[in-house]
Backbone as CSV, one residue per row, in Angstrom:
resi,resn,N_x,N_y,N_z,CA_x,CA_y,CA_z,C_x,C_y,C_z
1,UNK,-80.573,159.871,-48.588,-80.497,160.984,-49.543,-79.481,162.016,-49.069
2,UNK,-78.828,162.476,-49.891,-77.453,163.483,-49.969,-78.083,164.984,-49.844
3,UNK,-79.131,165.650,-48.644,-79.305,166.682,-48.876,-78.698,167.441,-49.106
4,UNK,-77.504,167.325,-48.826,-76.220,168.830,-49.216,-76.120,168.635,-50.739
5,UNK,-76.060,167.738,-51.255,-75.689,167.395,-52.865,-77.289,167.849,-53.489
6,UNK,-78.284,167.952,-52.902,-79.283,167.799,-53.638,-79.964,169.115,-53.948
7,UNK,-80.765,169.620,-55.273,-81.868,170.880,-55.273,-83.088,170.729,-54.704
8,UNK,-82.974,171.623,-54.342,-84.048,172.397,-53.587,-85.368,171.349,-53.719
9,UNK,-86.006,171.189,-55.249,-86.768,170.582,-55.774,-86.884,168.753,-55.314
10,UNK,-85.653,168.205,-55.439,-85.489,167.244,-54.886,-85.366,166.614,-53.471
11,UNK,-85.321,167.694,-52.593,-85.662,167.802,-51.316,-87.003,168.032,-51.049
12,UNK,-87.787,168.949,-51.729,-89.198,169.290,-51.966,-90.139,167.633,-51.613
13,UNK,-89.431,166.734,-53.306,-90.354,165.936,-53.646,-90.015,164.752,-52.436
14,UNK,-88.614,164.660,-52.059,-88.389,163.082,-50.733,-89.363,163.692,-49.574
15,UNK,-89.659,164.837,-49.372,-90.478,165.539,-47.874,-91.501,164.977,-48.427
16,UNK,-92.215,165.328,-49.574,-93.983,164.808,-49.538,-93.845,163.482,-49.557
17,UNK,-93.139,162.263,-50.623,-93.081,161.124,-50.073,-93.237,160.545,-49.245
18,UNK,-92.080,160.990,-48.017,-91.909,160.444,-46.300,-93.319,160.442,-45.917
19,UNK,-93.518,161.874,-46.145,-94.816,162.327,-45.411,-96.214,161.731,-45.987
20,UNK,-96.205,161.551,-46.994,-97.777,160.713,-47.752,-97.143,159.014,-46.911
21,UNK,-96.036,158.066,-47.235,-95.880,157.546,-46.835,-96.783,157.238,-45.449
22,UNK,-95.287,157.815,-44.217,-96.137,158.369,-43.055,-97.553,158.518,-42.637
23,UNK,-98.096,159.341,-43.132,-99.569,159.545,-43.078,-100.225,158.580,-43.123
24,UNK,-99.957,157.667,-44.306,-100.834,156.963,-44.803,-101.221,155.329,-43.582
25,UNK,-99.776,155.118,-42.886,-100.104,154.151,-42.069,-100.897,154.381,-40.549
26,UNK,-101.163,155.447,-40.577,-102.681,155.694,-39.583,-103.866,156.964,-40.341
27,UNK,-104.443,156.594,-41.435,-105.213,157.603,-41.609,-106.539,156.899,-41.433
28,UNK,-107.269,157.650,-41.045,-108.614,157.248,-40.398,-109.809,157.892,-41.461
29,UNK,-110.251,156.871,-42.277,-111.402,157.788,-43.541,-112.885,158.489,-42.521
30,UNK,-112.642,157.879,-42.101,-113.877,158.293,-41.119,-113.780,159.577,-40.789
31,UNK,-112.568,159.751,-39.607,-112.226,160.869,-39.514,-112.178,162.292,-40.286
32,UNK,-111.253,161.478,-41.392,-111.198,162.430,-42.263,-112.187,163.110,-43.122
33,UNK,-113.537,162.493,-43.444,-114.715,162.721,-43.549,-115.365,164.097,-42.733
34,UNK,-115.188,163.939,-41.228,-115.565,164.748,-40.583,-114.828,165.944,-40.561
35,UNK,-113.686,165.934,-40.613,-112.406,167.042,-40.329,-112.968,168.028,-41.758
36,UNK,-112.925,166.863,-42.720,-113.369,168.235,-44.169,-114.922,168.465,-44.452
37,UNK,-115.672,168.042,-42.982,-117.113,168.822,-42.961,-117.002,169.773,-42.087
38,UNK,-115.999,169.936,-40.851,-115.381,171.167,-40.135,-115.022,172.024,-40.800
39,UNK,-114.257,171.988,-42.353,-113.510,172.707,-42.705,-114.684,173.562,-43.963
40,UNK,-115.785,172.912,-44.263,-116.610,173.320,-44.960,-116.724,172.864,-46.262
41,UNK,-115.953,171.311,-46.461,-115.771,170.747,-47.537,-115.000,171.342,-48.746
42,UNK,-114.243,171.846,-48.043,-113.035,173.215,-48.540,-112.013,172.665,-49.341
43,UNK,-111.473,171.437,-48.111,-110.277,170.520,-48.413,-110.437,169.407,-47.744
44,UNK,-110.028,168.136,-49.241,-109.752,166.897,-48.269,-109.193,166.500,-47.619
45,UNK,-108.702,165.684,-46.529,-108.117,165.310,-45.656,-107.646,163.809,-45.780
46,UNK,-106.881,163.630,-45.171,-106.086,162.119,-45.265,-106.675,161.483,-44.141
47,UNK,-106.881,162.080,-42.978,-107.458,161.552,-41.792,-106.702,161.174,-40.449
48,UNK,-105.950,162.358,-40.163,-105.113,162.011,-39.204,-104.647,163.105,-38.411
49,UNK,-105.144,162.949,-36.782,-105.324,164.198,-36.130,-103.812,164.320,-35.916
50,UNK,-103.900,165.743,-34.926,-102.742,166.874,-34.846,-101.759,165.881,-34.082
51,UNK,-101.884,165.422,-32.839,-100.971,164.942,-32.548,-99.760,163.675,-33.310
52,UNK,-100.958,162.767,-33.663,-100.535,161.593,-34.692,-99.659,162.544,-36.058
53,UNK,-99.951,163.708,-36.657,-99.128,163.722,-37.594,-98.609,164.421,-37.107
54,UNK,-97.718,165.122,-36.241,-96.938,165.819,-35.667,-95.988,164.770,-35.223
55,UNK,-96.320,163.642,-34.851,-95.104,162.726,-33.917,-94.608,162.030,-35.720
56,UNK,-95.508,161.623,-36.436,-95.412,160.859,-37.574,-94.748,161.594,-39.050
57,UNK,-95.034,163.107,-38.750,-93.928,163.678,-39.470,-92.266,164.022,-39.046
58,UNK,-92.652,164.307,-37.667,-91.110,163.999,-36.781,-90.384,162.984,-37.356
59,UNK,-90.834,161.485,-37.321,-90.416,160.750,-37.571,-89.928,160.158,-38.742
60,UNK,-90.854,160.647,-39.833,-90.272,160.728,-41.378,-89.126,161.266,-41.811
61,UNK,-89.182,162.234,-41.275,-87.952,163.567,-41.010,-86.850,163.477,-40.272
62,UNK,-86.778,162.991,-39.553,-85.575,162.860,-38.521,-84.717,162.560,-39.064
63,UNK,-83.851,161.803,-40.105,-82.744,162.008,-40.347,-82.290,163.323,-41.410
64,UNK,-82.711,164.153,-41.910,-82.751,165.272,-42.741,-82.163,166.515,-42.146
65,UNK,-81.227,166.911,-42.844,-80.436,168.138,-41.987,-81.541,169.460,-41.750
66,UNK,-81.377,170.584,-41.480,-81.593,171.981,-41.263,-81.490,172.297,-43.303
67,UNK,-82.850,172.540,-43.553,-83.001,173.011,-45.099,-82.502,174.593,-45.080
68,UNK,-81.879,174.649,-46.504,-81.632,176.140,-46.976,-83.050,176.949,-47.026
69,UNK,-82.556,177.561,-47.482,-83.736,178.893,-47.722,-84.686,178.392,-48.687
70,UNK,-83.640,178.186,-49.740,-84.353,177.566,-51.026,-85.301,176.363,-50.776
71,UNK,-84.689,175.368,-50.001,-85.011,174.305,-49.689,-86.609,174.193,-48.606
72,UNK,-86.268,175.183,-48.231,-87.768,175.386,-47.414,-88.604,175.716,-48.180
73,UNK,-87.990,176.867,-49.283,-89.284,177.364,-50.007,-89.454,176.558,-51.119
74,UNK,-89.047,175.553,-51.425,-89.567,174.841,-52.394,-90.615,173.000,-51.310
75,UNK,-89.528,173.028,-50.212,-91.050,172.447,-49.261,-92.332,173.169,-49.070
76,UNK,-92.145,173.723,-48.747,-93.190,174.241,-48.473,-94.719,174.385,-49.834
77,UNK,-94.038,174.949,-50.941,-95.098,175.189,-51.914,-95.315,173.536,-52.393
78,UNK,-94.307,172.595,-52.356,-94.980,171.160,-52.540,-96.139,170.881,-51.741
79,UNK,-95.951,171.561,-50.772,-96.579,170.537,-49.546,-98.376,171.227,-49.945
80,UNK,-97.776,172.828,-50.100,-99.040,173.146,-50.363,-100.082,173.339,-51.851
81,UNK,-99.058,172.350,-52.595,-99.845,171.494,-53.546,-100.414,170.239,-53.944
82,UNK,-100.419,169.338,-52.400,-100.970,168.691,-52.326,-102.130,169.173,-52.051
83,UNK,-103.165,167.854,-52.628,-104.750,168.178,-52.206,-105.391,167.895,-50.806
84,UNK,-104.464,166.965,-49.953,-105.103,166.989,-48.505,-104.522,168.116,-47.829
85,UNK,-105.281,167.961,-46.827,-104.720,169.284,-46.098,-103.969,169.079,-44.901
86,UNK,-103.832,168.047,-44.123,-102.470,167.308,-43.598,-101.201,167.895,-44.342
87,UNK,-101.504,168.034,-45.172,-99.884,168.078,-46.187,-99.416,169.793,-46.306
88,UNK,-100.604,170.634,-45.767,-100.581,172.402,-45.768,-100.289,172.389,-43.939
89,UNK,-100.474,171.414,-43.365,-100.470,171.631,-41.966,-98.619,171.155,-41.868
90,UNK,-98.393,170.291,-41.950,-96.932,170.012,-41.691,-96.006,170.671,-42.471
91,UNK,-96.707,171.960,-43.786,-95.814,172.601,-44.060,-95.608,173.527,-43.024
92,UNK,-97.034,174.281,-42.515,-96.680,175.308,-41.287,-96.012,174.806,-40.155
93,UNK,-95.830,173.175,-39.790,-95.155,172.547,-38.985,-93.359,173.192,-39.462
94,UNK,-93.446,172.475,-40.748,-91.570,172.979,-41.144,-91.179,174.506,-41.156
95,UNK,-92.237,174.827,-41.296,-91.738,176.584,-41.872,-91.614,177.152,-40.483
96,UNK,-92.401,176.645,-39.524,-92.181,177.456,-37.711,-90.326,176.989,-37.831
97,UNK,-90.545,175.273,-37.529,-88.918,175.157,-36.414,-87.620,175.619,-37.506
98,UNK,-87.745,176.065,-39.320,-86.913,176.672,-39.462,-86.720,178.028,-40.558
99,UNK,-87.533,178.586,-39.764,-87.836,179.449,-40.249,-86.590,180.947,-39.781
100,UNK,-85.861,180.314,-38.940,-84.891,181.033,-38.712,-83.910,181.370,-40.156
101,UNK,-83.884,179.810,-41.076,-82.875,180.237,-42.017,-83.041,181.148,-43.415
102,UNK,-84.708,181.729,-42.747,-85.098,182.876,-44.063,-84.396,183.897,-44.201
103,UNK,-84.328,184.788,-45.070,-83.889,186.316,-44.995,-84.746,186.720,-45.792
104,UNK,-85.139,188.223,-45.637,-86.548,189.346,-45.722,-87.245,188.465,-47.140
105,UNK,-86.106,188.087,-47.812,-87.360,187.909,-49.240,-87.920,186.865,-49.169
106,UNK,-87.932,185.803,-48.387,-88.832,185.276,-47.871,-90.299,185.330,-47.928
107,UNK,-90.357,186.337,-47.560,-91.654,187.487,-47.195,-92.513,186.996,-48.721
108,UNK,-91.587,186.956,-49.674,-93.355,186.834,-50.486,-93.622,185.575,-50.762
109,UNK,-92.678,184.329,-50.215,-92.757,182.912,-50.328,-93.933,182.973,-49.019
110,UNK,-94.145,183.698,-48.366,-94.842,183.444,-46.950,-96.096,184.471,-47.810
111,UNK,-96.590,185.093,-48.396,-97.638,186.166,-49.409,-97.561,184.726,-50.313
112,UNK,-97.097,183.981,-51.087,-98.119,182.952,-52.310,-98.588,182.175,-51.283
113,UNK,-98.175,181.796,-49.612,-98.595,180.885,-49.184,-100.436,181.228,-48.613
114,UNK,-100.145,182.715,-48.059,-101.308,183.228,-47.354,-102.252,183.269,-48.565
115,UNK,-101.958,183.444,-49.735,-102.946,183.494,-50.625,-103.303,182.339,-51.338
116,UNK,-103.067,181.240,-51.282,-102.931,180.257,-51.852,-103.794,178.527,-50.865
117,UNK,-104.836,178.222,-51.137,-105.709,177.134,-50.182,-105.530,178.237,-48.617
118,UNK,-106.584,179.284,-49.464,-106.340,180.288,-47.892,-108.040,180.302,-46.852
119,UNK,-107.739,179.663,-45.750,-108.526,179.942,-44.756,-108.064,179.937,-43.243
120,UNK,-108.683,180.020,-42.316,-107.864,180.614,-41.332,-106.844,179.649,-40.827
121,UNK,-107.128,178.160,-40.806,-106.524,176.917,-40.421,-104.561,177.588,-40.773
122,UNK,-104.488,177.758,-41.576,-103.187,177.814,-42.265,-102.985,179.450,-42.511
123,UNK,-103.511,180.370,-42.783,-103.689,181.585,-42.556,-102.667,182.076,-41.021
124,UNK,-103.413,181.960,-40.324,-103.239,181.882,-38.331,-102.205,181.353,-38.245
125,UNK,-101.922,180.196,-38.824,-100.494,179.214,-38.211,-99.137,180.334,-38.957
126,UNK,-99.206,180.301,-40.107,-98.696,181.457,-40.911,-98.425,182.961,-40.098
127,UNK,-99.155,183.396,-39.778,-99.146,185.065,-39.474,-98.066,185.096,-37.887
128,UNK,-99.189,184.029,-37.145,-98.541,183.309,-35.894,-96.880,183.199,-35.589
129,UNK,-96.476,182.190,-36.738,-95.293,181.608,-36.431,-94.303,181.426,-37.931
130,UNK,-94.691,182.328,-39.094,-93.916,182.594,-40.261,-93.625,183.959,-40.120
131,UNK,-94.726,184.236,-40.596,-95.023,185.627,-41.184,-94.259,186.320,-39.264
132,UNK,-94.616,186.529,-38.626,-94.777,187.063,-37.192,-92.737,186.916,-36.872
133,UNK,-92.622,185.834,-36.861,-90.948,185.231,-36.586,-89.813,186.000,-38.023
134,UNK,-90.317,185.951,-39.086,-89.802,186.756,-40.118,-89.707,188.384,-39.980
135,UNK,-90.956,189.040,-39.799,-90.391,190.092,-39.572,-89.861,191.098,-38.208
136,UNK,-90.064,189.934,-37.110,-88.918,190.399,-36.035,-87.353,190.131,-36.087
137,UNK,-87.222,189.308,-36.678,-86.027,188.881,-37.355,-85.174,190.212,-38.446
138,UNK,-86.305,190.550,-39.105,-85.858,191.785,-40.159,-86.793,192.791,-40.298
139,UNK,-86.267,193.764,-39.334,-87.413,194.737,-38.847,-87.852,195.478,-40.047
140,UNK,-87.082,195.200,-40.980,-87.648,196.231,-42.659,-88.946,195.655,-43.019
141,UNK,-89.068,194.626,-42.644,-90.375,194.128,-43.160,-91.596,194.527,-42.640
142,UNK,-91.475,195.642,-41.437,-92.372,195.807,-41.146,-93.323,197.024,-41.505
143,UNK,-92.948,197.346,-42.519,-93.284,198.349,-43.532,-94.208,197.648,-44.246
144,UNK,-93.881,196.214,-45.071,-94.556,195.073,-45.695,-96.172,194.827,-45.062
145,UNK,-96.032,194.808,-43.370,-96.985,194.145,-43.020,-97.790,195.329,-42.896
146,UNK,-97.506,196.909,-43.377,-97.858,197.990,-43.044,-99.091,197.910,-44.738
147,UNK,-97.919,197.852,-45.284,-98.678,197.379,-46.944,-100.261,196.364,-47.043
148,UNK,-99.808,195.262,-46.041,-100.398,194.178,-46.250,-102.236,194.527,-45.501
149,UNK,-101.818,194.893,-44.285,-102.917,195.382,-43.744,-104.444,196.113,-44.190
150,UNK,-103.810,197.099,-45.238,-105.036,197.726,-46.521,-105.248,197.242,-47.287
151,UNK,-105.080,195.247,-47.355,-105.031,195.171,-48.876,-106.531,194.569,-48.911
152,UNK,-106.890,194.190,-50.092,-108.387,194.119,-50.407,-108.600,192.249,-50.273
153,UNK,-107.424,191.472,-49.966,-107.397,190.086,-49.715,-107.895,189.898,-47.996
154,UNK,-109.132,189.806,-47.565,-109.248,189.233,-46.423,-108.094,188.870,-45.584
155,UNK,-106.898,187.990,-46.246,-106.396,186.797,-45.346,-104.939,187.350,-45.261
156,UNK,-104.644,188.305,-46.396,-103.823,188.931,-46.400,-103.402,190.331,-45.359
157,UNK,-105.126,190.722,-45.050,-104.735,192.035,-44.342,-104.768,190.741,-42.590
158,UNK,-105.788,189.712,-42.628,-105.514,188.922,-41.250,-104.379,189.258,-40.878
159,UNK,-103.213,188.336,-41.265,-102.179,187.939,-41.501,-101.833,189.198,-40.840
160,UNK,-101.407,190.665,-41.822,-101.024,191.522,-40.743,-101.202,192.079,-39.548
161,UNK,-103.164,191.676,-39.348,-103.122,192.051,-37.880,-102.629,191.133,-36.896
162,UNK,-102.284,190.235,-37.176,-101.858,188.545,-36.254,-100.947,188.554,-36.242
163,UNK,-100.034,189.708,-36.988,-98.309,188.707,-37.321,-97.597,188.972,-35.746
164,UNK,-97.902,189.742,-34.909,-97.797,189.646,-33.526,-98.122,188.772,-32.398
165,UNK,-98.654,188.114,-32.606,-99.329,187.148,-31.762,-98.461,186.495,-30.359
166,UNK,-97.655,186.798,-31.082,-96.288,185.633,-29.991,-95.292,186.534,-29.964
167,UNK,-95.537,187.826,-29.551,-94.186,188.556,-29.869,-94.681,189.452,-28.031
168,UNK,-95.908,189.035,-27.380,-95.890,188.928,-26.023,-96.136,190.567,-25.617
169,UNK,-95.042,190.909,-24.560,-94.604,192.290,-24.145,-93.796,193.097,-25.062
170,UNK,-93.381,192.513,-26.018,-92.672,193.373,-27.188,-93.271,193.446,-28.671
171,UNK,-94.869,193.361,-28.111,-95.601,194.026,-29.474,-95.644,195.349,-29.539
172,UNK,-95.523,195.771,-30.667,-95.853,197.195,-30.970,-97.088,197.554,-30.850
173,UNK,-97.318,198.311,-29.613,-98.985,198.113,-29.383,-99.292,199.372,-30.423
174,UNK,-98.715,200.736,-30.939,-98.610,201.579,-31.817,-99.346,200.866,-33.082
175,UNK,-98.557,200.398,-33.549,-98.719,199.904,-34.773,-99.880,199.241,-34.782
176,UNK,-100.073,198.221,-33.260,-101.527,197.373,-33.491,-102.485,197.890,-33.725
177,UNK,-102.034,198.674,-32.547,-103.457,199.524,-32.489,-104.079,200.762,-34.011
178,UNK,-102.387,200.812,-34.769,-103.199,201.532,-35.939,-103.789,200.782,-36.904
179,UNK,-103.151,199.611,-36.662,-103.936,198.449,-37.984,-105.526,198.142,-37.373
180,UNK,-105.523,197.882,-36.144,-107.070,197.701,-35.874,-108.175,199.106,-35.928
181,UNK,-107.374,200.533,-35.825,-108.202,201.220,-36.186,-108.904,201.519,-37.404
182,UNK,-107.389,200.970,-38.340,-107.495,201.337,-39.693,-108.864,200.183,-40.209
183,UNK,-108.910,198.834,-39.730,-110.062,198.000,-40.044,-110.844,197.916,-39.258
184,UNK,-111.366,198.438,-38.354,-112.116,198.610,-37.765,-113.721,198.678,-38.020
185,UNK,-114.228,199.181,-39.468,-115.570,199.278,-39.692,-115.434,198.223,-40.535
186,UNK,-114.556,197.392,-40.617,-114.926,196.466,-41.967,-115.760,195.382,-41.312
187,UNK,-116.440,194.947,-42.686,-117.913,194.348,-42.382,-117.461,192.467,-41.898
188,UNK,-116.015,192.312,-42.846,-115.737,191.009,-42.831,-115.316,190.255,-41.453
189,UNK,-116.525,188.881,-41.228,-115.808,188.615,-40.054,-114.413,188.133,-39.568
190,UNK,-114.012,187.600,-40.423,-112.606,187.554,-40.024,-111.311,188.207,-40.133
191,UNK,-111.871,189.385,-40.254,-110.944,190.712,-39.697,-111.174,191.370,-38.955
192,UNK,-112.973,191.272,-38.269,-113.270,191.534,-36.907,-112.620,190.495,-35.869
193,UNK,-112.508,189.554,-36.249,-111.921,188.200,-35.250,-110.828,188.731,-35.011
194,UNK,-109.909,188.820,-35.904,-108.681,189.417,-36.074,-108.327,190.020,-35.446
195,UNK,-109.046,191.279,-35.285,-108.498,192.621,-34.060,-109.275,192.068,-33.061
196,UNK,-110.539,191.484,-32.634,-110.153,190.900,-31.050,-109.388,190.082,-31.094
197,UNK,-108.866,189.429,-31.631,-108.281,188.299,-30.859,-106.521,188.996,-30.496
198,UNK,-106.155,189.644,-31.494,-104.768,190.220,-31.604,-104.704,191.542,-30.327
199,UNK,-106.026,191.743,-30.066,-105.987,192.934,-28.802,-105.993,192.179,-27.648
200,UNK,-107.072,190.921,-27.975,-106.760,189.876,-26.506,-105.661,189.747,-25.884
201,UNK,-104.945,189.402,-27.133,-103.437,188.893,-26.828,-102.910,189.802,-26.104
202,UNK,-102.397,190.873,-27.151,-101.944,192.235,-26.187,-102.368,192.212,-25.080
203,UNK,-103.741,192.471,-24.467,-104.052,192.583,-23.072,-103.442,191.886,-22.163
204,UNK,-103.114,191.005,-22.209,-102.600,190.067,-21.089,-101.246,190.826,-20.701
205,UNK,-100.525,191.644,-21.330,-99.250,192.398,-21.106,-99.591,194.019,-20.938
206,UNK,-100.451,194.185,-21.397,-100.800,195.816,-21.053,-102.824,195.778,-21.412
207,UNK,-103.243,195.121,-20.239,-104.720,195.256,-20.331,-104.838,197.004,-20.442
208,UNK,-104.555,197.718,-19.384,-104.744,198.921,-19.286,-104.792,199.739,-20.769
209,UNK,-103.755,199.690,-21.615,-103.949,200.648,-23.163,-104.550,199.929,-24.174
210,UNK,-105.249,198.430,-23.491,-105.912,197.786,-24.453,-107.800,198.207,-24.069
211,UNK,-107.735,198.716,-23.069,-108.928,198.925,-22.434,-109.204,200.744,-22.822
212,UNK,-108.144,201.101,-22.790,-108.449,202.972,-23.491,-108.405,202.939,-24.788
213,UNK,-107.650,201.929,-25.833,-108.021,202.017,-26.900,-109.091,201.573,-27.209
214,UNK,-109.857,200.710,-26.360,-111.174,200.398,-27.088,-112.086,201.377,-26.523
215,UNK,-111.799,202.464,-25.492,-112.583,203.468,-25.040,-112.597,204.049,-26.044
216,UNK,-111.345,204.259,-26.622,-111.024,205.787,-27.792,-111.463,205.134,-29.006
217,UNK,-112.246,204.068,-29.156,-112.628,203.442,-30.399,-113.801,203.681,-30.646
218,UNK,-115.073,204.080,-30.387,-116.204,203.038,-30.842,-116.686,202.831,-32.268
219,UNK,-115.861,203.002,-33.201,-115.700,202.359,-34.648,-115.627,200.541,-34.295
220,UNK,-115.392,200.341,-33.556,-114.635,199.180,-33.417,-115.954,197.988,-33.249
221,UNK,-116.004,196.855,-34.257,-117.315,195.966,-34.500,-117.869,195.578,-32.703
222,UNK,-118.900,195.041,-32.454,-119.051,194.646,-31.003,-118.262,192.838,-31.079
223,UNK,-118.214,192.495,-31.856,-117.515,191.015,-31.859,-115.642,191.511,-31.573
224,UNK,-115.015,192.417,-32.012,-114.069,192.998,-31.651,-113.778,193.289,-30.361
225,UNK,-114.774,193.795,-30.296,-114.426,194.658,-28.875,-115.305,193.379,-27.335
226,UNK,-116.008,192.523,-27.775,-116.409,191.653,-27.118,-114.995,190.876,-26.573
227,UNK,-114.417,190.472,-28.227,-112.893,189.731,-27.656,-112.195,190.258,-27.256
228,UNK,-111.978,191.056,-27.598,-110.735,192.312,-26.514,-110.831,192.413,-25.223
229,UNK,-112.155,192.504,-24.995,-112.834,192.598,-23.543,-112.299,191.632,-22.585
230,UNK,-112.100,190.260,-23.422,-112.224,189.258,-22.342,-110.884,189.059,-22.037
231,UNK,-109.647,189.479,-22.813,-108.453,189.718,-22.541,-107.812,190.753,-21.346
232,UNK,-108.611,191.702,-21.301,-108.411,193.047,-20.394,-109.088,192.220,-19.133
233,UNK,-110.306,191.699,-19.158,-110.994,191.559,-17.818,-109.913,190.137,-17.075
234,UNK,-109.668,189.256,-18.373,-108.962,188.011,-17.218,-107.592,188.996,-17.002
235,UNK,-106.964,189.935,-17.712,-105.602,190.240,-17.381,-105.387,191.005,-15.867
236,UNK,-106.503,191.499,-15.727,-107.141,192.382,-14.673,-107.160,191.225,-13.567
237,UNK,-108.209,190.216,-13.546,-108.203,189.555,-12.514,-107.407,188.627,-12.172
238,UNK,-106.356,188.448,-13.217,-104.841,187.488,-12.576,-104.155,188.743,-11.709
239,UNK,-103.983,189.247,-12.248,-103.634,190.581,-11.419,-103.851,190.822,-10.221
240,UNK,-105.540,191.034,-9.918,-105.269,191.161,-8.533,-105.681,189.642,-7.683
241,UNK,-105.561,188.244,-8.476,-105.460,187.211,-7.478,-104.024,187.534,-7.437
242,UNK,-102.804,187.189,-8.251,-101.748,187.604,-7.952,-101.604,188.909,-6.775
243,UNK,-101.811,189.534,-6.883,-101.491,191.022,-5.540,-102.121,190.223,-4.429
244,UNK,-103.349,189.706,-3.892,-104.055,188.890,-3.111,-103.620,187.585,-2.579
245,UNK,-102.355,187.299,-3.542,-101.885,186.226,-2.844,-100.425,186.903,-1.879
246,UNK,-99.910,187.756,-1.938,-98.767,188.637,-1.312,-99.056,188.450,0.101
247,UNK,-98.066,188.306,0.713,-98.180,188.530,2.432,-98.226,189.859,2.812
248,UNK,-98.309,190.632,2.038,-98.430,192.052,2.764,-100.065,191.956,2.096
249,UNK,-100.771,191.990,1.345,-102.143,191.908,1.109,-102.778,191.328,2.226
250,UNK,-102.338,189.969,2.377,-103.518,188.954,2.847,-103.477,189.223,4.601
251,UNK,-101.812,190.026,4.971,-101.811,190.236,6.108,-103.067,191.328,6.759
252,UNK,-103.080,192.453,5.483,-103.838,193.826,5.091,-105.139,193.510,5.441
253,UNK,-105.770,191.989,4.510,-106.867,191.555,4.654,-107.588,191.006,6.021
C-alpha cells in the first residue's frame, strides 16, 4: 500500500485489517473470557495478552511509514471503533511511538478518545503517554488540562490529574498540587486514585513537598493520601540506603 498516495481513512481501514488479521492467529477464547470478566464485562476481547499483541502488532505494521497527523487521527478513532478491546489497546500503542507528529489540536482527537469506551485501561495509557507527551510538546495546552480538571466527566478530569506521570523531575508540582487540591473532597474513586497515584509519582523526585502538601491538606480522601504516602516513605528510604552506601557514611558507621 502507497501510504504517501493514500487518505487518512484508507490508512485507518489497512491498520484494523493487519491488526484483526494479526490478532486473530493467536487469540485465546478462553482467555479472552476472563480478561472481559476483569474488565467488568465492559468490553469484549479477542484474547490475546500484552506481550503477544505488542510483538504481533509490530509485526503487522512494520512496513508502514511514520503517519500524518491526519493519519493517526483517523487510526486511532477506527481502532477505537472496534468492539474488542485489543483494538483500543494498540491504538494507545500507535498514538505513544507517534505522537510526536501532533500539533495542539490534536488535543480534542485525544478528549473524543478519553470520552469515548472510557475506563481506566485506556483512560491511564492516554493521560500517561498522549495526552501528557502533547502538552509538553505545546505548553498552551496547558491551560486545556487546567479546563479539563473541573469538568463533571470522571475520566476527563483523571486524565488531567495524570497527564504528568512521565514528565519525572519536570512536573509542575504547582499546578499538581492545585489540581489535587481542587479534587480533593470528591467522593469518586477514581479521582481519589488519581491524586495518589500522580503524588506518588511526584514523590520519588521531591518526597519532601509531597509530604507538606499532604500536611497542608487534610481535605485530601485517606485512599489519597494512603498512596501518596507510600511514594514519600520508599523515596525517603532509597535515599538514605543510597547515603548508607557512601564511603564516607559507612566509614562514619
Amino acid at each position: 500500500m502507497d501510504v504517501a498516495a493514500a487518505d487518512a481513512d484508507e490508512v485507518a481501514a489497512e491498520v484494523v485489517g493487519r491488526l484483526r488479521s494479526a490478532f486473530a492467529t493467536e487469540a485465546d477464547a478462553e482467555w479472552a473470557i476472563g480478561a472481559a470478566s476483569y474488565m467488568r464485562d465492559q468490553f469484549p476481547f479477542v484474547g490475546i495478552r500484552t506481550p503477544a499483541r505488542r510483538r504481533l502488532g509490530k509485526e503487522a505494521l512494520a512496513d508502514l511509514p511514520t503517519p500524518s497527523e491526519s493519519q493517526l487521527a483517523a487510526m486511532a478513532r477506527a481502532l477505537w471503533q472496534q468492539p474488542e478491546r485489543e483494538f483500543q489497546y494498540a491504538g494507545c500503542d500507535l498514538l505513544s511511538k507517534h505522537i510526536s507528529v501532533a500539533g495542539p489540536t490534536f488535543i480534542d482527537v485525544a478528549y473524543e478518545l478519553v470520552v469515548t469506551k472510557s475506563w481506566w485501561d485506556t483512560v491511564d495509557a492516554l493521560a500517561a503517554h498522549t495526552v501528557g507527551p502533547l502538552v509538553r510538546r505545546h505548553l498552551q495546552l496547558t491551560s486545556v488540562m487546567d479546563d479539563w480538571v473541573g469538568s463533571d466527566d470522571v475520566w476527563v478530569a483523571r486524565t488531567a490529574i495524570l497527564h504528568q506521570l512521565t514528565y519525572r523531575a519536570d512536573t509542575d508540582g504547582d499546578r499538581l498540587f492545585a489540581y489535587c487540591r481542587l479534587r480533593a473532597t470528591d467522593t469518586e474513586f477514581f479521582i481519589r486514585k488519581a491524586i495518589g497515584w500522580a503524588l506518588r509519582t511526584y514523590a520519588a523526585h521531591e518526597p519532601d513537598r509531597v509530604a507538606s502538601f499532604l500536611a497542608d491538606t487534610p481535605s485530601l480522601s485517606p485512599l489519597s493520601v494512603r498512596e501518596a504516602t507510600k511514594g514519600v516513605d520508599r523515596a525517603r528510604r532509597r535515599s538514605v540506603s543510597d547515603g548508607a552506601g557512601t564511603p564516607a557514611n559507612r566509614h562514619a558507621r
